[in-house]
Each structure stands twice: as structure tokens, then as C-alpha cells.
C-alpha positions in Angstrom: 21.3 -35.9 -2.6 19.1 -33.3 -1.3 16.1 -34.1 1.0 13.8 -32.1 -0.9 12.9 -30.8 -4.8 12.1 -27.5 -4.7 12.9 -24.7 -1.3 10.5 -21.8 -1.5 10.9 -18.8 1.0 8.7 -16.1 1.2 9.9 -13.2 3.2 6.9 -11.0 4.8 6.4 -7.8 6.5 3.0 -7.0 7.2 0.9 -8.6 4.5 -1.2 -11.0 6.0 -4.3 -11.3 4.7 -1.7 -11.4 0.9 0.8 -14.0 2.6 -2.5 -16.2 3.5 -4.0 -16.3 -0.1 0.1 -16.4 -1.3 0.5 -19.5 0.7 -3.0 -21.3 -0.6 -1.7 -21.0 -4.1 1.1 -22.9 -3.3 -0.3 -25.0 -1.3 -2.3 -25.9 -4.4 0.4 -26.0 -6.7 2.4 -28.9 -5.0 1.8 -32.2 -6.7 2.3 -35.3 -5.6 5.4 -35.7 -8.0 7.2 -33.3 -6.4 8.9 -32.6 -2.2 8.7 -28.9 -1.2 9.6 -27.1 2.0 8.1 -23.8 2.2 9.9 -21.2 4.7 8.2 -17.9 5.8 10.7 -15.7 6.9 8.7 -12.3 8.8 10.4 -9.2 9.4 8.8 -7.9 12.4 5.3 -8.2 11.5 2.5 -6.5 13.6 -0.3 -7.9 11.8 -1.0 -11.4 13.4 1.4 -12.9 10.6 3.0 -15.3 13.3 -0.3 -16.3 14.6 -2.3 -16.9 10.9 0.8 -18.4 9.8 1.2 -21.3 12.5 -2.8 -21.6 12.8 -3.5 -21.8 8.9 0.1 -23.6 7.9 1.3 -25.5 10.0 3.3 -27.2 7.5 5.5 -23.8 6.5 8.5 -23.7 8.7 8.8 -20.1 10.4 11.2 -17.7 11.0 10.1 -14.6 13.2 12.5 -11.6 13.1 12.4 -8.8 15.8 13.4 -6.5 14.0 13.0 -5.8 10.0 16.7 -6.9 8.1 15.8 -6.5 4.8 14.8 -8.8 1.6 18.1 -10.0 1.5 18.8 -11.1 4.7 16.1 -12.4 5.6 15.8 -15.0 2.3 19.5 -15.7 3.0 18.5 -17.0 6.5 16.4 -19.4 5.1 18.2 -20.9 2.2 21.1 -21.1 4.7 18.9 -24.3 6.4 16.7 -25.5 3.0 18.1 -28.7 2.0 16.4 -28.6 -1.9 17.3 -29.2 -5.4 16.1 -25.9 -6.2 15.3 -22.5 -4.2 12.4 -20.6 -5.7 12.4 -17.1 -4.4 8.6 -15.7 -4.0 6.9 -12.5 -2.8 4.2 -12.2 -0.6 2.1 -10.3 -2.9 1.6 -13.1 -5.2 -0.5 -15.4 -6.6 0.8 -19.0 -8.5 -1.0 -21.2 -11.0 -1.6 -24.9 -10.2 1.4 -26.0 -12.0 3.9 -23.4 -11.8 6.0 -25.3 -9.5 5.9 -28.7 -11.6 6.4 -26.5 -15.0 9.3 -24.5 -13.3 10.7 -28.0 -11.7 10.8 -29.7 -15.8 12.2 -26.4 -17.1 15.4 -26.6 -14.9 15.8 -30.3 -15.2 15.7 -30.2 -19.1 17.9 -27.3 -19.3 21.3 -28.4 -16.8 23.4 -25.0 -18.3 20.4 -22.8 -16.6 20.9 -21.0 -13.4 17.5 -19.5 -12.9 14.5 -19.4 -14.6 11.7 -16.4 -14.4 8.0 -16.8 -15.2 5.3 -14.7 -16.5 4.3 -11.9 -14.0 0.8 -9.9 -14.5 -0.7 -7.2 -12.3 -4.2 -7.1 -10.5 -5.3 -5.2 -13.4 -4.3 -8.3 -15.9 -1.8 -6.7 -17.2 2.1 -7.5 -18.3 4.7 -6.6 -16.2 7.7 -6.2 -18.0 10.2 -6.4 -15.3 9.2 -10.3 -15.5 12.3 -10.2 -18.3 15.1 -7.5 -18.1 18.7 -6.4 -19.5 21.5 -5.7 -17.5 21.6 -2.3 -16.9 24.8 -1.4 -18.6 25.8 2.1 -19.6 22.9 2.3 -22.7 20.4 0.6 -21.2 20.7 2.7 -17.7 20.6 5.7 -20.0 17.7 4.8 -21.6 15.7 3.9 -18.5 16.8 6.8 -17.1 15.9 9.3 -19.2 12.5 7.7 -20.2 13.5 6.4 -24.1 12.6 2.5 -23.0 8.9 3.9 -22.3 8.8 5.8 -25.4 10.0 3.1 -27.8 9.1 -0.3 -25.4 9.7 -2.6 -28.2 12.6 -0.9 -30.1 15.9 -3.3 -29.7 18.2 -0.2 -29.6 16.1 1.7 -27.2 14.3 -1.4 -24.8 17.1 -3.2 -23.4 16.3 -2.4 -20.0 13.2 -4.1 -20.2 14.0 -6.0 -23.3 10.8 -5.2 -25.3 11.8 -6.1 -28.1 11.3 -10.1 -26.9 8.1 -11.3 -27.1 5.8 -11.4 -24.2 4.5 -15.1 -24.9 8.3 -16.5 -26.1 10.3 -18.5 -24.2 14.0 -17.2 -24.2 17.3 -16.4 -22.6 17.8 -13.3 -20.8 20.1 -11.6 -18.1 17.5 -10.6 -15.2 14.6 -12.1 -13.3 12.7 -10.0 -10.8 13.1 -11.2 -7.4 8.9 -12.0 -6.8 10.0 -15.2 -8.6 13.0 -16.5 -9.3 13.6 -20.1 -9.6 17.0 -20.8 -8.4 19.4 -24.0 -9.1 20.7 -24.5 -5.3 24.4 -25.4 -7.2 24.3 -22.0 -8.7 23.9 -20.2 -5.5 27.0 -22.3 -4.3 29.2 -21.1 -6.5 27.6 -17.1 -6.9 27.2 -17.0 -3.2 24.0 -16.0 -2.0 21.9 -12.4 -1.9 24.0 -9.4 -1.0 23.0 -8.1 2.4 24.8 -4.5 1.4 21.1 -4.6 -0.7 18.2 -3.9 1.8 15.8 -4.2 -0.5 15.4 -3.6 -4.1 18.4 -4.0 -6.7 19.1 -8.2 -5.0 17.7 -9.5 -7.9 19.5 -7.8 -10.6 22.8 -8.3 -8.7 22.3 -11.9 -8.1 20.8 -12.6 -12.0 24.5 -10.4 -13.4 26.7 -13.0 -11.1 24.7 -15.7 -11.8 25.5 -14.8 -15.8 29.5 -14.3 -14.8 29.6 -18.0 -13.0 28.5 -19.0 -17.0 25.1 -19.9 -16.3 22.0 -19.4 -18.6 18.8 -16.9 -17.4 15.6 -17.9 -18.6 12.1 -16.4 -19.1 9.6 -19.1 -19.7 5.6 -17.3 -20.0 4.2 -20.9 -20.1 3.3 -20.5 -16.5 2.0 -16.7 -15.1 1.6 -15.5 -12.0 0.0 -12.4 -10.2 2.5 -9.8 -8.5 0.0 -7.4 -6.4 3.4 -4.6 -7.6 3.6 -2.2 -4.4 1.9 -3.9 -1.7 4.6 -6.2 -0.1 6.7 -2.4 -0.4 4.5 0.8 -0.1 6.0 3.0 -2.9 4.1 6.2 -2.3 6.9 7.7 0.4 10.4 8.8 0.7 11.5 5.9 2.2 10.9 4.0 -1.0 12.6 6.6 -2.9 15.8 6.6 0.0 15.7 2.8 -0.3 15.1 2.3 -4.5 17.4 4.6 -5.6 19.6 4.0 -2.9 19.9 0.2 -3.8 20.5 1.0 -7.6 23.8 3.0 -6.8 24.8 0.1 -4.8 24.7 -2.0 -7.7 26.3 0.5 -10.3 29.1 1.1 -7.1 29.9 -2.5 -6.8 30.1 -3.6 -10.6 31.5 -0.5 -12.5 32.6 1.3 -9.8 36.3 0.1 -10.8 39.0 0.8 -13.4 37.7 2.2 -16.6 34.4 1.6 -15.8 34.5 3.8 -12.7 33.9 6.9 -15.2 30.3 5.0 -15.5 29.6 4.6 -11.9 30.1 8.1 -11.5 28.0 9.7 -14.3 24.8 6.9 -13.8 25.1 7.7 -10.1 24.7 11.2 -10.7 21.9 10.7 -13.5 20.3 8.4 -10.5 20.5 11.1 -7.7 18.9 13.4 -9.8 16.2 10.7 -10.6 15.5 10.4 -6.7 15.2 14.4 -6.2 13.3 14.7 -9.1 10.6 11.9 -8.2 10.6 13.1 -4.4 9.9 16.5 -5.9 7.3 15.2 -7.8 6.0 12.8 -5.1 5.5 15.8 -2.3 3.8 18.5 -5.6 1.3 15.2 -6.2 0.5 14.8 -2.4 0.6 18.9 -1.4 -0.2 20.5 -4.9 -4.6 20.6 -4.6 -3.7 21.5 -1.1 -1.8 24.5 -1.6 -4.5 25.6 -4.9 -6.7 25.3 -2.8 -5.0 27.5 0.0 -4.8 30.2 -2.9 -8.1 30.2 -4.0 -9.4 31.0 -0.3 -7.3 33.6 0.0 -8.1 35.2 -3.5 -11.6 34.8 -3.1 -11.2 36.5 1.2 -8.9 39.3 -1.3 -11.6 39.8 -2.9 -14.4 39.9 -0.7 -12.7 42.4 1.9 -12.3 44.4 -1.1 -15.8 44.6 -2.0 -16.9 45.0 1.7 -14.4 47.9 2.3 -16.2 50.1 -0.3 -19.8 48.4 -0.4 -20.4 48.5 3.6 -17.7 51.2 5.0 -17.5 53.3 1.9 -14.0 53.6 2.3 -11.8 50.9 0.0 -8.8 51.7 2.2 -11.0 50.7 5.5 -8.5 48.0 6.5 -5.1 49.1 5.2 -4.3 49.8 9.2 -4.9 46.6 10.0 -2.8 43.3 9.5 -5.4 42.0 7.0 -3.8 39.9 5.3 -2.3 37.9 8.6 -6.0 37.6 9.7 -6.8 36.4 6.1 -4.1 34.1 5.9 -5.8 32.6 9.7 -8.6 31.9 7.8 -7.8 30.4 5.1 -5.1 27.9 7.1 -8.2 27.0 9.5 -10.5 26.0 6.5 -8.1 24.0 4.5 -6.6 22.9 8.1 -10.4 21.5 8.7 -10.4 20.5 5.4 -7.5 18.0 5.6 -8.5 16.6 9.0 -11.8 15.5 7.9 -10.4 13.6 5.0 -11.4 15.8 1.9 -8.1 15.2 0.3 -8.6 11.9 0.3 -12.1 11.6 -1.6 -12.1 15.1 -3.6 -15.4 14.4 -4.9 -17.6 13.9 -1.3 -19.7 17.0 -1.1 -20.3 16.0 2.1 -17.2 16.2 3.1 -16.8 19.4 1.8 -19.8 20.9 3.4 -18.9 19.7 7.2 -14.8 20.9 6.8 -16.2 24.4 5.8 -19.1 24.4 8.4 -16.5 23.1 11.0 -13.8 26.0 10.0 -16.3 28.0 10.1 -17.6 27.7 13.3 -14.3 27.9 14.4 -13.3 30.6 12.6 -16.5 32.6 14.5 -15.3 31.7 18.0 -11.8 32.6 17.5 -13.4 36.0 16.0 -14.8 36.4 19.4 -11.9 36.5 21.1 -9.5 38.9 18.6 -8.3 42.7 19.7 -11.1 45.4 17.7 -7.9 45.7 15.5 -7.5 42.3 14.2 -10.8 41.9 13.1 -12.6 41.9 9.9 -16.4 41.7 9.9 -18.4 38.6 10.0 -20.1 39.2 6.7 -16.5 38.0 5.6 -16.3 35.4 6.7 -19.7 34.0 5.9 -19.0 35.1 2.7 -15.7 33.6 2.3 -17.4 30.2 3.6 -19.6 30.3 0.3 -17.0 31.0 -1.8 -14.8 28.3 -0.7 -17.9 25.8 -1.6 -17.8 27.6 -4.8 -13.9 27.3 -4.8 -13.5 23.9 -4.1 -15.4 23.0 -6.8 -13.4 24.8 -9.4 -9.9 23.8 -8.1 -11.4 20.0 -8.0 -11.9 20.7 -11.8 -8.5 22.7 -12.8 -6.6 20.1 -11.0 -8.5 17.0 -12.9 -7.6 19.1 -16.4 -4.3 20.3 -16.0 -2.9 17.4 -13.9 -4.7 14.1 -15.1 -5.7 13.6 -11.5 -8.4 10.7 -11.1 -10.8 12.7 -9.8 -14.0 10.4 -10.9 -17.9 11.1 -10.4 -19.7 8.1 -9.0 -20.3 5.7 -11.6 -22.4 2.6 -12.1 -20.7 -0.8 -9.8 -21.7 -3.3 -12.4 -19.8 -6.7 -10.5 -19.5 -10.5 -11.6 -18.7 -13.0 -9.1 -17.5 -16.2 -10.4 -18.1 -19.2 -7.8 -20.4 -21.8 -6.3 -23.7 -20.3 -5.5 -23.0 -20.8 -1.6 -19.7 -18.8 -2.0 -20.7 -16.0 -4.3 -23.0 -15.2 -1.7 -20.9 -15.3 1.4 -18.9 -13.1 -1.1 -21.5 -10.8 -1.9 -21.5 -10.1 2.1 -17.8 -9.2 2.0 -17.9 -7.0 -1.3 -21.0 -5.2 0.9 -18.9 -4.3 3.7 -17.0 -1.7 1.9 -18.9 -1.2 -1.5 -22.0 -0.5 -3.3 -23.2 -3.0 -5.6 -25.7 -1.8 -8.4 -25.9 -5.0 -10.2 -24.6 -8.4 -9.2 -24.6 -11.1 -12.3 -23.7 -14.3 -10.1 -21.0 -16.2 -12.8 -21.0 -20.4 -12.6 -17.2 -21.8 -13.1 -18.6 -24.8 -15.0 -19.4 -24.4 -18.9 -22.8 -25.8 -18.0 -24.5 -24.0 -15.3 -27.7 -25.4 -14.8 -29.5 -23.3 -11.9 -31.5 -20.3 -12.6 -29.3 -18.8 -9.9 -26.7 -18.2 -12.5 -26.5 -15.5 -14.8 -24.2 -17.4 -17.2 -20.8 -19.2 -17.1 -17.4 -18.9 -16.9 -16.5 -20.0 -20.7 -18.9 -16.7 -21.9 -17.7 -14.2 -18.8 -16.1 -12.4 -21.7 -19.3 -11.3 -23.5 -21.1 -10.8 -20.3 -18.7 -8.2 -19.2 -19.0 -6.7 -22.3 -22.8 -6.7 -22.8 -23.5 -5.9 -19.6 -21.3 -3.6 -18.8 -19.5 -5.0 -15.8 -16.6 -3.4 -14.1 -15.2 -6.0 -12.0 -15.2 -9.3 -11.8 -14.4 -11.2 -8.2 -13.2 -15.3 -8.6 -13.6 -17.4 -5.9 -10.4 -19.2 -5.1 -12.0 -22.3 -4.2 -13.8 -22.3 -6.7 -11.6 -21.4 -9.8 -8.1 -22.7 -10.7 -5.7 -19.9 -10.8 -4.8 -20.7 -14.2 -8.6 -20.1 -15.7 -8.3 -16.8 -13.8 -5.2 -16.0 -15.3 -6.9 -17.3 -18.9 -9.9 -15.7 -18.1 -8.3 -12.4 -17.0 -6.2 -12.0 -20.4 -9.3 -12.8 -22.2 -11.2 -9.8 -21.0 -8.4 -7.8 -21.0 -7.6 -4.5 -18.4 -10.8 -2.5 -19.0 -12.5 -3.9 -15.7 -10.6 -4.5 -12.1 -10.0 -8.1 -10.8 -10.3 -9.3 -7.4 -10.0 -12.7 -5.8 -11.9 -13.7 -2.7 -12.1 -16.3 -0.4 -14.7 -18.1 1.4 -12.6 -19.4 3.9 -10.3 -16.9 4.9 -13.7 -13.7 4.0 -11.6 -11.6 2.5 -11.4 -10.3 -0.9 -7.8 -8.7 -2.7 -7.2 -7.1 -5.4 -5.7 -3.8 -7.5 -5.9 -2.0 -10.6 -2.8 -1.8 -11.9 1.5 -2.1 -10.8 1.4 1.4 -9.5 -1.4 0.8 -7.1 -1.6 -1.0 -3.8 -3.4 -3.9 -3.3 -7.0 -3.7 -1.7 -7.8 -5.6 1.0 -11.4 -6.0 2.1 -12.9 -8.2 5.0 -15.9 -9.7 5.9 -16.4 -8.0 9.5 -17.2 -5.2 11.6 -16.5 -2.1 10.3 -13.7 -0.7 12.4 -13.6 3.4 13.4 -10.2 3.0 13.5 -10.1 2.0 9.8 -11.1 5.7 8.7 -8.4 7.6 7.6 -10.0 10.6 9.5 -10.2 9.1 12.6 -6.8 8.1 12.7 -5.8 11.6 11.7 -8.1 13.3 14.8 -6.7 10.4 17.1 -3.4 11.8 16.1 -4.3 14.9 17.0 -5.8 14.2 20.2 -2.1 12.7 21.1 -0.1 15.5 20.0 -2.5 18.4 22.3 -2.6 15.5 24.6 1.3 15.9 25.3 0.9 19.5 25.3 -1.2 19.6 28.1 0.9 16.8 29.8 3.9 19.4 29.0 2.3 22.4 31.1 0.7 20.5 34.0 4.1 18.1 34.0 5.1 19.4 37.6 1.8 17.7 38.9 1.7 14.7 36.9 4.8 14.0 37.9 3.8 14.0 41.4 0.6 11.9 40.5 3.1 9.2 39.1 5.8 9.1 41.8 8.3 11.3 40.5 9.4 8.6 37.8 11.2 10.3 35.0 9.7 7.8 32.5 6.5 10.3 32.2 9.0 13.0 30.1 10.2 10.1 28.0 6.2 8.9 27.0 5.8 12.3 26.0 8.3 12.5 23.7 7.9 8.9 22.4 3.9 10.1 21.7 4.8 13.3 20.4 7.0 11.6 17.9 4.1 8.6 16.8 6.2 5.8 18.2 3.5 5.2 21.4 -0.1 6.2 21.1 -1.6 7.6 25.3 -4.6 4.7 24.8 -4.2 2.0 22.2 -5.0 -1.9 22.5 -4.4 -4.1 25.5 -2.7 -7.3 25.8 0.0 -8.7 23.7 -0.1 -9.4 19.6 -2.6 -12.0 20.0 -5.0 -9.8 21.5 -5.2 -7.3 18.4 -3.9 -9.5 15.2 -6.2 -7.9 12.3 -7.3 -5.1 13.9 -6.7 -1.6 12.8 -2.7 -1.0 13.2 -2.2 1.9 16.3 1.7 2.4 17.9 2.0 0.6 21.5 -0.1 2.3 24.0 0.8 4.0 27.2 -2.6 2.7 28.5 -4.0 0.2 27.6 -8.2 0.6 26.9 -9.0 -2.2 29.3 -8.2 -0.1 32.7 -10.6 2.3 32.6 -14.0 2.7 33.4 -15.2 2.2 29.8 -14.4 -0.8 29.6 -14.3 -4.4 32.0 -10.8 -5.4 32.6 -11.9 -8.8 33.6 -13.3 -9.2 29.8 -11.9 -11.1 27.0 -8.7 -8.8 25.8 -9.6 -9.4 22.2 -13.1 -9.0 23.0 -12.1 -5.2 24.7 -10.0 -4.5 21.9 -12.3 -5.0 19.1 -14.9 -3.4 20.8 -12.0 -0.4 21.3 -11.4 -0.1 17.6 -15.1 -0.6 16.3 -16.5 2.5 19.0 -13.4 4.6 19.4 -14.2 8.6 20.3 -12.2 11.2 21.0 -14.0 11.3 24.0 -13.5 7.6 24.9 -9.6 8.0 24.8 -10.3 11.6 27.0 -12.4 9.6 29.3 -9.7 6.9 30.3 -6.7 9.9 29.9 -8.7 11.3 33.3 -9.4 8.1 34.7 -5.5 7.3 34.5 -3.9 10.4 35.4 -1.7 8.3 37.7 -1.4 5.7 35.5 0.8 7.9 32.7 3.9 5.7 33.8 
């Protein structure tokens, strides 16, 4: 008889501030009817994980990993020591209803021929995900997915088997895959399948596991009376070539292992081609997405410097062959890779739209641009006017390429809109969550949402039952719940109510954090109640980068002496590659992981911030490390560098 009804294991790798408000939903959804061991199983986290984790649940039995051994392994460690009726298998980036374990629990035990069951998945945004029910991906439906005919007919039965669209969203029935963010497991029927397959690192487990557990003559179920959130992409970041590796990696696995025999072989070979083609075709499409403004705008400088030399050659010098005996266009191209160079390292990429942003890269390449004109042979030049000219054109130029990339690309390239919010709590936590919301955003209007049908203080702009027509009428764009103060399922309700025209967060008082994201192809969004951390700018990471890589440089030429300086240890050549490559930072936190849980993620440090003579080695390492990552400089990091010259080692 086992000790316990239900075995949940949540395998994590750096999402803590998603494993925390994972874990409270659980915690809420055991009832009293029902015995649950939870295990964590962490892959090497450097977040604080362990530390949150023991601190905030101390009831959730822990397994720390040094090293990250996938999704498979690691949930296989754990149900290796569970002693429960039923495993339930649960991502990190979710978010259970108050009686998904109970509902989950009856399904199983009124249904002895099922296997596994499947619940109910939405987004952040609200919306269905339709990997919650799937098809095995056979020879037709591969094809289909594949080559893109499940997304253009999602509810035709010849054409949506992958995804099996043609089942209703809200019906309970059989089907042959669950997606592994939830699947609720009959311990008996991992007996006899065997457990995950460790050949999968991550991604394909589930559909492997769901196809054996169909061959050992089991039933797989998708019940939709009980939903849950999946945050899609955070607990795996999708935007890199490691996810593509990894993905479509995992899927030939799969088609290798099942088809890859006999007959079938024939199969195995023309889906794993169809698949590799897949993977070059959506890396292709991943690096045009990331480089593609980049590069337009890289031609539009140079056009518009074309141009302008042009018009100086016979304006000014009279002479429109003035500088054809000169390398021009080298000195042109200089130009324009400093601006767009300036460009990128202040962050313009990322926020298209900042004028400011705009107007300090060009200023900065500018300036730049000026004192390296100082220093070039007679030969090599061009004339200033050019490049003050070329400066106004690229203001001029960035705006146009911001618009031809918005038309002919659909980028989401937005103007600054309205931030209509609704916060749905207690009037004590909406506003302790009006101070976290602040940290990051602007508010324009806050309408402050009672979770009781009756509100009853003038502090509330209505209630929860009529949130609906207050989003509409008033022209909200997000809505933030309170966990404590609003059962997951009336979120869920509420959520589907309103429908995907607004974003949805959920915040919490205790933890002073708020989550949240748009849609399954977006990240989820993390914001915190706290200082506002230097390191947290994208920018400044990028110039800290920076300073690293001509850091080593200099280290490179003046090595005969520094080696001197610390005693002729051969370790110094090593830093210098290890920092050159991003795997150590020269001046990062000091201490050990408890010293820097939540701040601002930097490699391991060569040396440490607190010996220096910034800042007091005797003080609190936390203390020294926040106060590191809320003031970091350029100049602060150049400061201890020269203060620990001996010190590289």
C-alpha cells in the first residue's frame, strides 16, 4: 500500500520567483482528503532556488543537482524514492486551481483502465494551449505539423491530428499524448512502461512516455474540468539555438527509436530529414528576426554617407570625382559600423521606439567618430561636414527603417499607449501591489477591483463578478489578481470571461513580486518590489561585457608584468581565457550563493567587489553585493581592476 496519494515533482532550473508562486498553488490545492509529497528536483540553479525553497517550504523534499541532467533525469530521480499512488508530473512555470489535485485524484480512481490523465492548459495571455491534448505523431500527422496544414485547418479531423482540433476544447475524452507541464501518472503504469527516457534531455519525454504508455494497453485522458496556467517558454528560454539544437534534436530521437526499424525505417528517414530542414529553416529565421533591423539599418547609413559624399564632392570641391583616390568607401563603411556599433551597445535594438536612445547612440558615435577623424592619414579622410551630416541623416534614417521594418515584417514596434490597470485584491494588498507594478511601469489609471460581489468601501472601483464590463468600459489593459486574495479558479473563470484582448498578471503580497506573459511564445515577466538594480539593464550588462573583453586585452599585452605582480602563477593566462569566453566575469559578487540569491545573474568573479577600496570588506557580503549591483560603473569595476593588480590570481 503506498505511503502517500499523489507524488508531485517539479524539476527547476532557474525560475525562482515561478517555482515559489508554482509551489503556493499547490500548497493550496492539497486538501485534507488527500496525502502528497512534493519533490523539487533543481538542476544547478544560480538563483537562490535552494535557499527560497528550504526557507519558504520546508515541507518539499529537495534534490540539488550540480550540474543540469536534463528533464528526464532529473524527474526520474525523484519518482525513483516517491512512495505514491499516483505521480503527477508539473512544471515550474505553472500555476494549479484549488482542486486540481482532488479532481485529478477522482478521475484516476473512477477510471482503473487509465494510465494518465492531462488537464486543461492556458497561457498568461488566457488563452488555450493546444498541446494540453495531442496525436501521436505518426507519418500524416508529422507531415501535417511539419509543413504547417494543422495551423491552417486547426479543427479539420484529416488535417489536426497533431494537435487533435477537431476534439473539443471543453470535452472530456480519450487521447494519445499529454504534455509533460502536467501529467498525472498511475505509479503501476510507470512500472510496467518504465520510466522517462534519459536519451531525451529535454523536450519529446512526454510524447515518448504517453505512446508506451498507449502500447502497455492503457487509456490517455484529457479532462478540461480543471485548468491550469503554463507560463510556455519560461522554465525553457526558446529564443536561441540551443532550444532549436535541443527541440528538434529530441523529436529525431523519438522518430529514431519508434519507426526507425523495419518498414517503418523508410519513415524515420524522410521525417528526420523534413525535421532537419525544420531546425535550419527556424535558426535561419531566428538569426534574420534578431540581425535583420540591424543590418537595414547598417544599409541605410551607408546609403545616406553614399549620398552625402556625393553631394559634397561637387557642392564644396567642385569636382564629383574628389574622392575616387581615396578608400572611401572603407572609411564609410567605419562609420557606419561605429554608429550602429553605438547603437547596439546602448540598447536601441531592444526598445526601437526610445528617441532617446536614438539621440545619445548617434551623439555617442559621433563623438567618436570625430576623434578617430583626428587621428586618420590626410588620405583616409573625408570632411567633417560628412559626418555631421551623416549624423542627421541617421536620425532621419532610423526613423524610416523603424517604419519599413513594422510594415513589411509585422514587427511589434508600438508607440506608447495608454496603461489602463485593474488590480483585484484586498485594499491593503492592491496597494502594496501598486508599489511593485511602480517599480517597473507607468500607471495612467489604477481602478482598485474588490474580490467580493459586494464591495462596500469607496476605495473600490467595482467588483470582481462585473471586472468584465469594467475592462471594457474603461478601457483597461491589464488586470493584476492577488493570489491571496483570489482563488486560482475565479482567475482562471475570470480570465476566460474577458478573454485575450488585455494581459494578466498575478502578484503576491507576500513573496512582492508580480508574473505574468502575453501569450505561449513569450517569456514570462517577472517584476519585484525592490531596488532597481544597474545590473538589471540590458545595456549595462552589454558595456560590463565590454569592459571584460578590453579588460583581457590589456591583461594580454602587459601579461609579462602581471605575471610578475602575481607570482609567476600560470592560473592568470587561464582567467583570461575563461573571461574572454563569458564563463568568469574580472569583478562580480562576493561570497557564496547565499550572498547574491535574487540579485542580477553575473558569471563567477575573479575578484570579488568586497576587496577593494570601494567597498568595506568587513561589511555584510549581501549588504556589499546589493549595493555592487544597484551602483555598478564602469569605473567602479576599473577602480578595484587597479586596486587588485596583484590580486588577478
Amino acid at each position: 500500500m503506498p505511503q502517500h496519494d499523489i507524488g508531485i515533482v517539479i524539476v527547476s532550473y532557474n525560475v525562482r520567483s515561478f517555482l515559489e508562486q508554482c509551489l503556493v498553488s499547490v500548497r493550496n490545492a492539497v486538501t485534507s482528503d488527500l496525502s502528497v509529497e512534493i519533490w523539487v528536483v533543481d538542476n544547478a540553479s544560480v538563483d537562490g532556488t535552494a535557499q527560497m525553497v528550504r526557507e519558504l517550504f520546508p515541507e518539499v523534499r529537495y534534490i540539488q543537482n550540480h550540474q543540469n541532467v536534463g528533464f528526464s533525469t532529473a524527474n526520474n530521480q525523484a519518482i525513483r524514492q516517491m512512495d505514491a499512488k499516483y505521480v503527477l508530473l508539473l512544471n515550474p512555470d505553472t500555476v494549479i486551481e484549488e482542486k486540481t489535485l482532488q479532481y485529478c485524484y477522482d478521475f484516476m480512481e473512477c477510471h482503473p483502465k487509465a494510465g494518465a490523465v492531462g488537464i486543461r492548459m492556458i497561457d498568461g495571455g488566457g488563452k488555450f494551449l493546444p498541446e494540453s491534448k495531442r496525436g501521436v505523431p505518426d507519418l500524416w500527422n508529422s507531415f501535417c505539423k511539419l509543413f504547417y496544414l494543422s495551423g491552417l485547418f486547426p479543427t479539420s479531423k484529416l488535417f489536426s491530428g497533431y494537435y487533435l482540433g477537431f476534439l473539443p476544447e471543453m470535452e472530456t475524452n480519450k487521447v494519445e499524448v499529454l504534455c509533460g507541464a502536467f501529467m498525472f501518472i498511475r505509479s503501476d503504469t510507470l512500472e510496467k512502461t518504465g520510466l522517462l527516457d534519459e536519451a531525451f534531455f529535454m523536450y519529446g519525454e512526454d510524447i515518448d512516455l504517453s505512446y508506451r504508455i498507449l502500447k502497455n494497453g492503457y487509456d490517455v485522458w484529457y479532462y478540461p474540468d480543471t485548468t491550469i496556467i503554463h507560463y510556455k517558454g519560461e522554465s525553457t528560454k526558446k529564443a536561441s539555438l540551443q532550444y532549436l539544437k535541443t527541440f528538434y534534436g529530441a523529436m529525431q530521437i523519438y522518430v529514431s527509436k519508434h519507426y526507425g526499424h523495419g518498414k517503418a525505417s523508410v519513415f524515420a528517414y524522410i521525417i528526420n530529414a523534413v525535421i532537419g530542414l525544420r531546425a535550419i529553416m527556424s535558426g535561419i529565421v531566428m538569426f534574420l528576426s534578431s540581425t535583420l533591423m540591424l543590418f537595414m539599418d547598417g544599409l541605410i547609413f551607408f546609403g545616406c554617407l553614399w549620398i552625402i559624399k556625393s553631394f559634397w564632392a561637387v557642392y564644396y570641391f567642385e569636382d564629383a570625382d574628389y574622392y575616387s583616390n581615396s578608400p572611401i568607401t572603407l572609411t564609410l563603411l567605419g562609420y557606419t559600423l561605429i554608429w550602429i556599433s553605438a547603437l547596439w551597445l546602448n540598447g536601441y535594438y531592444d526598445h526601437p521606439t526610445s528617441l532617446r536612445k536614438r539621440w545619445t547612440s548617434i551623439l555617442t558615435g559621433t563623438v567618436i567618430i570625430l576623434l578617430i577623424y583626428a587621428l586618420l592619414p590626410e588620405m583616409i579622410r573625408t570632411s567633417r561636414a560628412i559626418i555631421l551630416l551623416g549624423a542627421f541623416a541617421g536620425i532621419l534614417a532610423l526613423s524610416v527603417s523603424s517604419f519599413m521594418y513594422k510594415l513589411f515584417f509585422n514587427r511589434k514596434i508600438t508607440s506608447v499607449k495608454d496603461n489602463n490597470i485593474a488590480i483585484v485584491g484586498t485594499e491593503y494588498n492592491i496597494l502594496k501591489l501598486i508599489d511593485v507594478y511602480k517599480t517597473s511601469y507607468r500607471i495612467d489609471a489604477c481602478y482598485h477591483i474588490s474580490p467580493y460581489n459586494d464591495a462596500g468601501n469607496s476605495f473600490f472601483t467595482n467588483s470582481l463578478m462585473n471586472l468584465p464590463v469594467v475592462v471594457q468600459k474603461l478601457m483597461v489593459n491589464e488586470v493584476v489578481f492577488c493570489s491571496e486574495d483570489v482563488a486560482m479558479k475565479d482567475i482562471f473563470h475570470t480570465m476566460s470571461s474577458i478573454g485575450s484582448g488585455v494581459s494578466y498578471k498575478i502578484g503576491s503580497v507576500e513573496s512582492m513580486s508580480i508574473i505574468g506573459s502575453d501569450d505561449r511564445n513569450t517569456r514570462g515577466e517577472l517584476i519585484y518590489l525592490s531596488v532597481q538594480y544597474r545590473l538589471e539593464d540590458i545595456t549595462i550588462r552589454r558595456y560590463k561585457r565590454l569592459s571584460d573583453i578590453l579588460l583581457s586585452i590589456i591583461f594580454i599585452i602587459f601579461s609579462p608584468i602581471l605575471w610578475l605582480l602575481n607570482g609567476m602563477k600560470g592560473e592568470l593566462f587561464l582567467h583570461i581565457f575563461n573571461v574572454l569566453t563569458g564563463k568568469y566575469t574580472w569583478i562580480g559578487y562576493a561570497g557564496i550563493e547565499k550572498d547574491y540569491y535574487s540579485l542580477p545573474v553575473l558569471p563567477k568573479s575573479i575578484i570579488p567587489c568586497n576587496i577593494s577600496n570601494v567597498y568595506n570588506s568587513n561589511a555584510d557580503l549581501r549588504s556589499v553585493n546589493i549595493s555592487y549591483a544597484k551602483r555598478y560603473s564602469l569605473w567602479t569595476d576599473i577602480g578595484i581592476v587597479l586596486y587588485n593588480l596583484n590580486h588577478l590570481v
